[in-house]
C-alpha positions in Angstrom: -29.5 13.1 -27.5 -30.3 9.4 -27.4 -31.4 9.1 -30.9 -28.6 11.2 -32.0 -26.6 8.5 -30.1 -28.6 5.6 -31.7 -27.8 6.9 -35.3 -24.8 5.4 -37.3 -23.7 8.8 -37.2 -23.8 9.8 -33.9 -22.1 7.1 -33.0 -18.9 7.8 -35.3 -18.7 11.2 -33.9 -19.4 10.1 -30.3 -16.9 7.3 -30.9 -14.2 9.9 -32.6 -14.9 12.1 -29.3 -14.5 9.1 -27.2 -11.3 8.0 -28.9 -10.5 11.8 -28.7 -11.0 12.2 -24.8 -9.4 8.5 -24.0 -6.3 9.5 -25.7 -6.0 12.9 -24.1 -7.3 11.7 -20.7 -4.5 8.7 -21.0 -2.1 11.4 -21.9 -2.2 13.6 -19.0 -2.7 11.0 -16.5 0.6 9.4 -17.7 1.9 12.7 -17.6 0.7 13.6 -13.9 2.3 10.1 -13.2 5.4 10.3 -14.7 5.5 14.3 -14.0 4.8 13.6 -9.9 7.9 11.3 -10.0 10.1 13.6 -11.4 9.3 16.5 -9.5 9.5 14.7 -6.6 12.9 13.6 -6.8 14.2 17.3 -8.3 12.7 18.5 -5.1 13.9 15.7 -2.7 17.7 16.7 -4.4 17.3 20.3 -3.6 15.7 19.7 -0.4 18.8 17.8 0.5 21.0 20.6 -1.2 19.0 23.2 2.1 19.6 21.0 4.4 23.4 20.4 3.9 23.4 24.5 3.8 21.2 25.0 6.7 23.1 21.9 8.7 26.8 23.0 7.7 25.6 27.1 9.0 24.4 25.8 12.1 26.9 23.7 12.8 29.2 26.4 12.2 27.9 28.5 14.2 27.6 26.2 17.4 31.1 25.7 16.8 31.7 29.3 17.1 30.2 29.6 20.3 32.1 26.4 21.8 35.3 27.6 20.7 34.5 31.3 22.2 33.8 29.2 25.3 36.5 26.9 25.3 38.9 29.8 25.0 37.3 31.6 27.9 37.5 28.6 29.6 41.4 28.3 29.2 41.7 32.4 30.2 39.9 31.6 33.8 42.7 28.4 34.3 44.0 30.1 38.1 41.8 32.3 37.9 40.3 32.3 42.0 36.3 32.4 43.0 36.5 35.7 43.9 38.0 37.4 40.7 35.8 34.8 38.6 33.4 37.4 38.0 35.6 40.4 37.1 37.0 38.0 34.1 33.4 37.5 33.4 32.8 41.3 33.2 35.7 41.4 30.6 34.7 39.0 28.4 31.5 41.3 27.2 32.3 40.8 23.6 30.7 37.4 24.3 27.3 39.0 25.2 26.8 39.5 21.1 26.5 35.4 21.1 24.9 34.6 24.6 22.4 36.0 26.9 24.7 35.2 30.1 27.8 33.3 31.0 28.3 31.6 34.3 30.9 29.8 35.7 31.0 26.5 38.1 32.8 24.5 40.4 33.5 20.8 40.8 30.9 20.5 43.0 28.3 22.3 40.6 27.6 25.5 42.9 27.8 28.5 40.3 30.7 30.9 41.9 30.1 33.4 38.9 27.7 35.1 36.2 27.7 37.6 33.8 25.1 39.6 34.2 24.8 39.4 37.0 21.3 37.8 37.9 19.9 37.8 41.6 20.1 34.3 42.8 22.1 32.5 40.8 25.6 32.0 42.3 25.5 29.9 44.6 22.8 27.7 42.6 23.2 23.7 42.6 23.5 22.4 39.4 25.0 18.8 40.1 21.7 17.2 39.6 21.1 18.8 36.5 21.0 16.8 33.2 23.9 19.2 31.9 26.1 19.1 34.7 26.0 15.2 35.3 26.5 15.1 30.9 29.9 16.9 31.5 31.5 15.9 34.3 30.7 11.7 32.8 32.3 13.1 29.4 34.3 16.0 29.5 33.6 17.0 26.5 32.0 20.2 24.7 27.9 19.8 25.4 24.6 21.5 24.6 21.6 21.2 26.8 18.2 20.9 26.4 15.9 23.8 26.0 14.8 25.3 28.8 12.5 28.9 30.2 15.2 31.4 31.4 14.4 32.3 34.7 15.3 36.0 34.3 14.3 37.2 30.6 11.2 34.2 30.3 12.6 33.0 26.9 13.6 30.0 25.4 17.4 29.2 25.7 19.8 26.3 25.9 23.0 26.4 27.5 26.5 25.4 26.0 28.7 24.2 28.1 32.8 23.4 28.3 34.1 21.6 30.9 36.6 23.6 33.3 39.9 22.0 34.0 42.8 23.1 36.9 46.5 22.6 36.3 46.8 19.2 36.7 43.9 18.2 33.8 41.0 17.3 36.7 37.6 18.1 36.2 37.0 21.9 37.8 33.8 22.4 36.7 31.7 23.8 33.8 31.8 27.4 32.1 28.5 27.7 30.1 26.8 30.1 28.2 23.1 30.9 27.6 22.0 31.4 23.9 18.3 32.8 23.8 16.5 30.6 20.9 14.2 33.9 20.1 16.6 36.5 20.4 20.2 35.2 20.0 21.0 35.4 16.8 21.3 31.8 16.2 18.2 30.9 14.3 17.2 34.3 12.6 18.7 33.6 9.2 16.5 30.9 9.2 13.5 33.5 9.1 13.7 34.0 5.7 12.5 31.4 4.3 13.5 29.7 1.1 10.6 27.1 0.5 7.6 28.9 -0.4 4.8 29.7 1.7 4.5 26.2 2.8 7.8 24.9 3.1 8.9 24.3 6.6 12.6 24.2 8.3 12.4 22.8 12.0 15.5 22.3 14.4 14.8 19.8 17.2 16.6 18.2 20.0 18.3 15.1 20.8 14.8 14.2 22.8 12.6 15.6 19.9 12.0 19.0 21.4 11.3 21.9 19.0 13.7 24.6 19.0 12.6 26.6 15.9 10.4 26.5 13.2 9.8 30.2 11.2 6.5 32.0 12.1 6.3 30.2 15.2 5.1 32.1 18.2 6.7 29.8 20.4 9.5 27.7 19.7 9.9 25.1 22.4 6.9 23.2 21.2 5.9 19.6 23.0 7.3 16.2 21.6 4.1 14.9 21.9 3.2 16.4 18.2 6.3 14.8 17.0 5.7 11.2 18.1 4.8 8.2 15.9 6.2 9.9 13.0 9.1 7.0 11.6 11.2 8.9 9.8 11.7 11.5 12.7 12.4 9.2 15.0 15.4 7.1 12.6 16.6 11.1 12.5 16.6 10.7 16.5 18.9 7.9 15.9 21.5 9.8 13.7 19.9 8.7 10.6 20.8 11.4 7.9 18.5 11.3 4.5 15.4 12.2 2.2 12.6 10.7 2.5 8.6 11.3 1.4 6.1 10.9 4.4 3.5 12.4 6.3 4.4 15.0 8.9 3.1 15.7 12.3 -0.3 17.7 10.2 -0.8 14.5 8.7 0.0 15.5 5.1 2.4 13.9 2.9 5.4 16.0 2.3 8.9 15.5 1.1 11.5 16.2 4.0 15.2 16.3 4.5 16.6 15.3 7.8 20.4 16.3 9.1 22.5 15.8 11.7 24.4 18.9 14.0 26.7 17.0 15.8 28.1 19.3 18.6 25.2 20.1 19.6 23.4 16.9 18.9 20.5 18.5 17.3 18.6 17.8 13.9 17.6 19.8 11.1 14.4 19.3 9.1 13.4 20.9 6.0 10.0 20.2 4.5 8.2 20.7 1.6 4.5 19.8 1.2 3.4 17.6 -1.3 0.7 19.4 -2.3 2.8 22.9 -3.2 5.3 20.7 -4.8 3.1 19.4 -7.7 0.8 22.4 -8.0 2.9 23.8 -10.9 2.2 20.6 -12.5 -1.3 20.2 -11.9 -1.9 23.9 -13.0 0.1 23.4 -16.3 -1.8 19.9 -16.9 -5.4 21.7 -16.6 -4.3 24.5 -18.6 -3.2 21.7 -21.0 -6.5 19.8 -21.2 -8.8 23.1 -21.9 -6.7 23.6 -25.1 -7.1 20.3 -26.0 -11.1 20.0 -25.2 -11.6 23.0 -27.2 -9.4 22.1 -30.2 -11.7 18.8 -30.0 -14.9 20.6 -30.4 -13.7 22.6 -33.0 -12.9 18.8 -34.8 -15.9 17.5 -33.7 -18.3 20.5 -35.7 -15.9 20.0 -38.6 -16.3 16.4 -38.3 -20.0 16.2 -38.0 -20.8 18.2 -41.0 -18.5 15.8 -43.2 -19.8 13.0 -41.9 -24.0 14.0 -42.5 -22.7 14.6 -46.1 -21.1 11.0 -46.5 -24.1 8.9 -44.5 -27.2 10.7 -46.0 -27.6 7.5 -48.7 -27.6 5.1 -45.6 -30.8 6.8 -43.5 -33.2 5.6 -46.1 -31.2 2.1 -45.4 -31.3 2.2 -41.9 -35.2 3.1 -41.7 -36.1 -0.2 -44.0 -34.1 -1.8 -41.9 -35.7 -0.8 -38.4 -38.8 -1.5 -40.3 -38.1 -4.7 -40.8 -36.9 -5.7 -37.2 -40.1 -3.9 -36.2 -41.9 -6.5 -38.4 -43.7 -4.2 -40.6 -42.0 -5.6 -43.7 -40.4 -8.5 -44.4 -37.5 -7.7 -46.4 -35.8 -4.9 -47.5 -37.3 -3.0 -50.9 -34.8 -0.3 -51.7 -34.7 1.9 -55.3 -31.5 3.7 -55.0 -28.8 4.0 -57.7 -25.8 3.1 -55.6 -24.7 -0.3 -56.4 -23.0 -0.8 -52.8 -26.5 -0.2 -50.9 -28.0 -2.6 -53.4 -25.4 -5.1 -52.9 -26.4 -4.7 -49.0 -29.8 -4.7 -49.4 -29.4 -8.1 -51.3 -27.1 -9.6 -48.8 -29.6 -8.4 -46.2 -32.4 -10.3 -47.4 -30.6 -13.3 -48.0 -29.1 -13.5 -44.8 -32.7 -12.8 -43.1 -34.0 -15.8 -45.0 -31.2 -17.8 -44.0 -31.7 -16.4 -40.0 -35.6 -17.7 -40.2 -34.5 -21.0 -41.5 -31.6 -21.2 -38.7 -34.5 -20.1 -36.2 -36.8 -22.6 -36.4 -33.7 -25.4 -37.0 -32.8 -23.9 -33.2 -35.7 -24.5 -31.3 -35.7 -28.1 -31.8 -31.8 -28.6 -31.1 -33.2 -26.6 -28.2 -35.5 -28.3 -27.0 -33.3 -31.6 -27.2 -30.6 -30.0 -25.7 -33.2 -29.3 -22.4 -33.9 -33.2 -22.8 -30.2 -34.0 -22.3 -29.2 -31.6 -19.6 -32.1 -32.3 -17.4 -31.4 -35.8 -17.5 -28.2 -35.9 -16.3 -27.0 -36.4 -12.4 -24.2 -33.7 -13.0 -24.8 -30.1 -12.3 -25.1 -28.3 -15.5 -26.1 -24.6 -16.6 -26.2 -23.3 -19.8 -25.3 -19.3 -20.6 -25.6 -17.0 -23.9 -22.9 -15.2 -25.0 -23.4 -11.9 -22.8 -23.7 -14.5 -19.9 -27.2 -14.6 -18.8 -27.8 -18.0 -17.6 -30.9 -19.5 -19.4 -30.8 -22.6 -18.3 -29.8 -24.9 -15.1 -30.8 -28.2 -14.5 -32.1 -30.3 -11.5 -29.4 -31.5 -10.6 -27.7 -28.4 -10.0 -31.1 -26.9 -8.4 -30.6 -29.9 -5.6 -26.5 -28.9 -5.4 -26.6 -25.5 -5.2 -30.3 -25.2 -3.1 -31.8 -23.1 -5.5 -35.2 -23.1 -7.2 -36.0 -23.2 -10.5 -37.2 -19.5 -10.6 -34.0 -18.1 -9.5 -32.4 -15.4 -11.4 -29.0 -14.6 -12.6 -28.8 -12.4 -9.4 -29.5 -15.1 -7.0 -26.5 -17.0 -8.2 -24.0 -13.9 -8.2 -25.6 -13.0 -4.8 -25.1 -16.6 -3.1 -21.4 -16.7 -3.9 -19.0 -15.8 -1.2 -18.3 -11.9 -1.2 -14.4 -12.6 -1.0 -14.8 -15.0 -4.7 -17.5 -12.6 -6.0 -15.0 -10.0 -7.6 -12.7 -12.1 -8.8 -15.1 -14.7 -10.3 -17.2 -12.4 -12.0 -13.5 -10.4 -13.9 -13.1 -14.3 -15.0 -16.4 -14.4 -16.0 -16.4 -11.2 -18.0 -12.8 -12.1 -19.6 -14.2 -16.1 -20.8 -16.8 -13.9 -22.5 -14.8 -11.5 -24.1 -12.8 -14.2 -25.4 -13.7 -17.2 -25.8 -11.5 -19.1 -23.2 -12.7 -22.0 -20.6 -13.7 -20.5 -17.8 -12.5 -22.4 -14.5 -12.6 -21.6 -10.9 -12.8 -22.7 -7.3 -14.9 -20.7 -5.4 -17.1 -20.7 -2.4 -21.1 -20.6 -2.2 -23.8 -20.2 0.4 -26.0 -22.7 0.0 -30.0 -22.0 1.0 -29.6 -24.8 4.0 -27.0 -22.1 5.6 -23.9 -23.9 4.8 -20.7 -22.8 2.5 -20.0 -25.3 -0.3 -16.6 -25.2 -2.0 -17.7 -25.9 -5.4 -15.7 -26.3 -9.2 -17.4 -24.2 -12.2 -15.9 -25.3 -15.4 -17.8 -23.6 -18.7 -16.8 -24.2 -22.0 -17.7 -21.9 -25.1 -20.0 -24.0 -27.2 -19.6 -23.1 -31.2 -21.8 -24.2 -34.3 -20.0 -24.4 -37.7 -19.0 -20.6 -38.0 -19.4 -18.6 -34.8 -19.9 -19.3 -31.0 -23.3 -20.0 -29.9 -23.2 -19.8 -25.8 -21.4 -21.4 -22.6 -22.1 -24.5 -21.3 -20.9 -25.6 -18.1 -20.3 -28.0 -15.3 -20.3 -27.5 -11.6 -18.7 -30.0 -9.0 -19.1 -30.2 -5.0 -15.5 -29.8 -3.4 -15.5 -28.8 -0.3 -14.1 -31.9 1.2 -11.1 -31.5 -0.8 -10.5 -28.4 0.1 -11.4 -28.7 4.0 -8.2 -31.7 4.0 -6.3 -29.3 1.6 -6.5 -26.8 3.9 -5.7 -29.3 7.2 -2.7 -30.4 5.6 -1.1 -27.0 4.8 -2.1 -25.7 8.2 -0.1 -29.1 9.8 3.2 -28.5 7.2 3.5 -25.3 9.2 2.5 -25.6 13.2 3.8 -27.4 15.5 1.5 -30.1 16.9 1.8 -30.3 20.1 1.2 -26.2 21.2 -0.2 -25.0 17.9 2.4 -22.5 17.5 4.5 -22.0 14.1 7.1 -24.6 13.6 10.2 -23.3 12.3 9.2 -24.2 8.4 6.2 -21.7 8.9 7.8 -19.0 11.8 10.8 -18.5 8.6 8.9 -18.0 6.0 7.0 -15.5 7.9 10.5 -13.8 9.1 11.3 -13.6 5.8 8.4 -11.9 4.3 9.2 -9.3 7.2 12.7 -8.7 6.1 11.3 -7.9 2.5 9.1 -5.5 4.2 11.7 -3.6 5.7 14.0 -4.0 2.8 11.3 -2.3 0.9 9.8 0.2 3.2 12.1 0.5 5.5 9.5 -1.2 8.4 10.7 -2.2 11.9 10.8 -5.6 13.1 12.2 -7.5 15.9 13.1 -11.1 16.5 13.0 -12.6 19.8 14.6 -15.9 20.6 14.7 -17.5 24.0 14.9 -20.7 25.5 13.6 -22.7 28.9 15.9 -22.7 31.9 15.9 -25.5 34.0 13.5 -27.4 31.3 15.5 -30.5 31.3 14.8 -32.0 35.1 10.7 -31.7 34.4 11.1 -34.3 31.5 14.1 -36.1 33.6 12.0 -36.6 36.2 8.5 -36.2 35.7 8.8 -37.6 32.0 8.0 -36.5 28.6 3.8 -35.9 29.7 5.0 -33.2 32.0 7.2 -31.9 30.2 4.8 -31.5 27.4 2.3 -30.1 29.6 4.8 -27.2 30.4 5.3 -27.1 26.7 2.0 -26.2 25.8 1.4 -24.1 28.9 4.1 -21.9 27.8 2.7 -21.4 24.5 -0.6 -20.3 25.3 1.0 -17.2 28.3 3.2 -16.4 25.2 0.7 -16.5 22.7 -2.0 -14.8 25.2 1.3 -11.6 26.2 2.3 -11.0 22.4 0.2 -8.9 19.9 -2.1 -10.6 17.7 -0.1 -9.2 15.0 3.2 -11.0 16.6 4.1 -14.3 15.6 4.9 -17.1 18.0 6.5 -20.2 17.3 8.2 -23.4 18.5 11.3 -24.1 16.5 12.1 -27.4 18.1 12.8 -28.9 21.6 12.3 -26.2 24.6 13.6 -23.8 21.8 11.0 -20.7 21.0 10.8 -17.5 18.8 9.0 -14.6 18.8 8.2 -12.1 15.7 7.4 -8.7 16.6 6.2 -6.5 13.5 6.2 -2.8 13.0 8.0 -3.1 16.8 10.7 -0.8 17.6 13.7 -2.3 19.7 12.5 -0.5 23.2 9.3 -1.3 22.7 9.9 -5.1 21.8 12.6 -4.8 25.2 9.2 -4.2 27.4 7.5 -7.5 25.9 10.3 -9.3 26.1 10.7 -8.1 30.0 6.6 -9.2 30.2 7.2 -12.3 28.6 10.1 -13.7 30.9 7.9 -12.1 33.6 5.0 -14.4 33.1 6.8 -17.7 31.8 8.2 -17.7 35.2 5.0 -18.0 36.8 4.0 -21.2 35.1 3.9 -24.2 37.0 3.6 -28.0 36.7 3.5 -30.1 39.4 4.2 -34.0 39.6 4.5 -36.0 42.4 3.6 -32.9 45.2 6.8 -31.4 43.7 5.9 -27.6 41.4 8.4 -26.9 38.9 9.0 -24.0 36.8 11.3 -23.0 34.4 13.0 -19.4 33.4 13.8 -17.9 30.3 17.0 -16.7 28.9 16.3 -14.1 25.9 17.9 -12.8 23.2 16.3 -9.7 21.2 17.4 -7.8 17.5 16.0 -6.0 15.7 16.3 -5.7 11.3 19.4 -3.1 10.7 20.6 -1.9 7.5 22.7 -4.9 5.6 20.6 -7.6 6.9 20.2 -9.6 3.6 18.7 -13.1 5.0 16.4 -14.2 7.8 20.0 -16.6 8.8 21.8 -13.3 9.6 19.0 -12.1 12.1 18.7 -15.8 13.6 22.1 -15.9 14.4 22.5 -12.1 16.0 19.1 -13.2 18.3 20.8 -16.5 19.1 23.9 -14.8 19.8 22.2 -13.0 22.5 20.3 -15.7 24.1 23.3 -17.8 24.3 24.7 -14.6 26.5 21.7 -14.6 28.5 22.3 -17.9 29.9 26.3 -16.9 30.4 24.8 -13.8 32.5 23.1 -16.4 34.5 20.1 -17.5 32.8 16.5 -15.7 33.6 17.8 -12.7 31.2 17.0 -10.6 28.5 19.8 -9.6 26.1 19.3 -6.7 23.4 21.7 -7.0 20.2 22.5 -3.5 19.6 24.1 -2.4 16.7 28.1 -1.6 17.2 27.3 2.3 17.2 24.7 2.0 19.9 26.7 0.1 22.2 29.7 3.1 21.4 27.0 5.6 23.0 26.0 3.2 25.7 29.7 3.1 27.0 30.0 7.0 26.9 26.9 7.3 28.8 
């Protein structure tokens, strides 16, 4: 195989095959890339198309249900306790929909049930989470999951409040709707996703209701956490979106929204069984083509022995000659083309003799030159093997003189080694300067910053090597790197300043822009600040300054960012941070500031702080927009009294928080 390889024509047919396989291999993978695209978004658009069915159905039929109760609520208006469960009894056509019905009053005791199960009138429900929901909104409601006590299945209750007369709260008429067995979820059963494609219905709280094949269906939350796009469905978000599920595979999902009953529908289509068609139709596709390429390449090969059969008698005279057994080429053939060649090939090897020995003594004065010189200076051939470096760059870069080109790649820094040697490679392949910074160990143990400049060196006709020049740095770059690091902290703590705390804000708000990524901003300033540099002066109050920096720096992540945006004025970014979970540092943080002390004089003083948190939301189209909403809310921390934290909420949130 490797003389086949070697020969003129092997490598024509190899190279046709090559060319053969690139363009096919190029092919499909632009086709698997384009392909994946497409059939991802013709899948997210009828993913989306399921959910709106399996949302609006649902929806429908929790409706259904409400209304059924809502009008048996308005049938049992002066209705009395005791005849309570006779109107029960009548309403049996409601049975076909729930498991039981019961009825309470004011107060929460159950007065009715139908059927009748021992125990239950008479129950408390006040304290419960459904009971407390109504009698705050008075409005239709559906609990959370919960173990019947009677049948042992999964169920939920919905609920209508009661009303007397007069309009007042009377209590709650709810009825029981088994999850397994009710009727609600069975048309889900049958499946319209494949074998893999998965429809879920969860609670408000992230509870499971129902998932197809499931042997149980209240499954735990805890399955369900950390998964983003789940828990912006928790927040009413509505959408398609391409993530990895609670399995840990990437999938495509659809997430909707059942309002009266506040619950979500998911519908989820594996990644995997979404582009198998594709991959099954690419493979097939790249078996025809291989075998149509070995029929081209038999068909090929015999044309091409035919045509080259003249030149093997070339090439062996040749080989012979690089071999040394014969000096120039001697070749009776009666093509005038391989005599022409023949003729150029012996003049052109008495012309590389004379050019030989004409090199070795610009060599040698070249080695004269270079070693002379107090620069650092190497010297490379045009595949880039360094042949030559001189003293002077021994001494720089504390290497011997029987180091090999290894050595040198191996002593530069492993975070410059990649990119230096693509720069390397490209100079070679082209012809260009080659130019970089870069960073090298140096034998004493040190890392130099040093300057490699090569230059392609070319005789009269053609390029003849690299010759290059390297340059100690690294003090430049150590005050380089002092002054950019001062442009952007504050001096005094060695947090941010506000230059280097907004840029960083905004690279954040391009993040979530483009991925959708949480972040929070949290802005706060010292209470009370202004007595410690009144009275204790500007020392003290830079003392308390710098304390507060390091309890900050020390509470926050180490992927947060803290900084000092002027005066007593600070700023806190909080990446991949959920609003709750940037709420509890914030709490920490005022927590701890308060606890710092500086004392002057026998008298301590400390300081509060009065905070305002946001978080990115959806229109947020410049870091001055967030600023202001966190500023807003520290400025209403100090009007609640100072020694606060204040959450900006968006306008929908605070809706719920006033119903609640």
């Amino acid at each position: 195989m490797t003389r086949f390889l070697c020969s003129l024509q092997g490598r024509l047919l190899a190279g046709l095959a090559a060319t053969w396989l690139v363009i096919v291999g190029i092919l499909l993978m632009l086709a698997w890339q384009y392909g994946k695209a497409l059939v991802d978004q013709v899948n997210l658009e009828h993913l989306r198309d399921e959910s709106h069915l399996i949302a609006d159905g649902l929806t429908e039929k929790v409706n259904r249900r409400l209304h059924a109760l809502a009008r048996l609520e308005a049938g049992l208006r002066g209705v009395s306790p005791e005849r309570l469960g006779a109107s029960l009894e009548h309403s049996q056509v409601l049975m076909e929909w729930f498991e039981g019905i019961m009825v309470t009053g004011p107060d929460g005791v159950v007065l009715a049930d139908w059927p009748v199960v021992e125990g239950r009138v008479g129950l408390e429900t006040a304290e419960t989470e459904y009971f407390r929901m109504l009698s705050r909104l008075r409005r239709p409601y559906v609990s959370e999951p919960f173990v019947g006590r009677a049948s042992g299945d999964d169920l939920v209750l919905m609920l209508v409040p009661r009303f007397d007369d007069q309009g007042a709260f009377a209590g709650v008429v709810g009825g029981m709707v088994n999850l397994s067995r009710g009727g609600l979820f069975q048309w889900l059963e049958r499946s319209w996703l494949g074998e893999e494609g998965r429809i879920s219905v969860l609670s408000a709280s992230g509870e499971l209701l129902f998932r197809p094949r499931r042997p149980s269906l209240v499954a735990s939350k805890e399955a369900y956490r950390g998964l983003p796009a789940l828990d912006l469905a928790l927040g009413g978000w509505e959408g398609e979106t391409i993530a990895r599920g609670a399995d840990g595979e990437s999938a495509l999902m659809s997430y909707r929204q059942i309002r009266p009953a506040n619950w979500i529908v998911k519908v989820a289509l594996p990644r995997e069984q979404v582009r198998a068609p594709l991959g099954d139709y690419l493979v097939t596709l790249w078996w025809a083509w291989l075998a149509l390429a070995v029929l081209l390449m038999f068909s090929m090969r015999w044309l091409v022995r035919r045509l080259l059969e003249p030149l093997h008698r070339l090439e062996r005279q040749i080989a012979q000659v690089g071999a040394g057994e014969r000096r120039y080429l001697a070749l009776s053939t009666n093509m005038n083309e391989l005599s022409q060649v023949a003729s150029s090939f012996n003049r052109l090897e008495h012309e590389r003799l004379s050019a030989l020995e004409h090199l070795r003594d610009r060599q040698a004065f070249l080695d004269a030159v270079l070693g002379s010189t107090p620069v650092g200076m190497f010297v490379a051939d045009l595949k880039g093997h360094l042949n030559y470096m001189n003293p002077a760059l021994l001494e720089l870069l504390g290497l011997d003189a029987s180091c090999s080109a290894s050595d040198w790649w191996e002593r530069i820094h492993p975070d410059d080694r990649q990119g230096t040697q693509d720069m390397w490679r490209h100079s070679l392949a082209t012809g260009n300067d080659f130019m970089r910074q870069l960073r090298f160990h140096h034998s004493g143990g040190v890392t130099l910053w040093v300057e490699v400049h090569a230059s392609q060196v070319r005789g009269s006709d053609e390029p003849l090597g690299f010759v290059g020049m390297v340059k100690d740095i690294t003090e430049r770059r150590q005050q380089e790197a002092l002054q950019r690091w001062e442009a952007e902290h504050d001096p005094l703590t060695g947090l941010l300043n506000r230059r280097g705390f907004e840029r960083r804000l905004e690279e954040a708000l391009a993040e979530y822009s483009k991925t959708g990524t949480p972040s929070v901003l949290i802005l706060f300033d010292l209470d009370h600040f202004k007595p410690i540099n009144d009275e204790g002066g500007h020392a003290l109050g830079d003392e308390m300054l710098r304390r507060i920096a390091q309890v900050v720096a020390w509470e926050v992540r180490r992927s947060d960012h803290v900084a000092r945006q002027g005066g007593d004025e600070f700023a806190v970014l909080l990446p991949s941070c959920t609003l709750k979970q940037a709420g509890d540092i914030a709490e920490s943080l005022r927590r701890v500031v308060s606890e710092v002390t500086v004392v002057n004089e026998s008298k301590v003083y400390n300081i509060t702080l009065s905070m305002g948190v946001t978080a990115f939301q959806e229109g947020d189209d410049a870091v001055e927009t967030v600023l202001a909403r966190a500023d807003a809310a520290s400025y209403e921390a100090k009007a609640n009294g100072r020694n606060t934290v204040v959450m900006a909420v968006p306008d929908d949130e605070k809706l719920i928080d006033s119903l609640w």
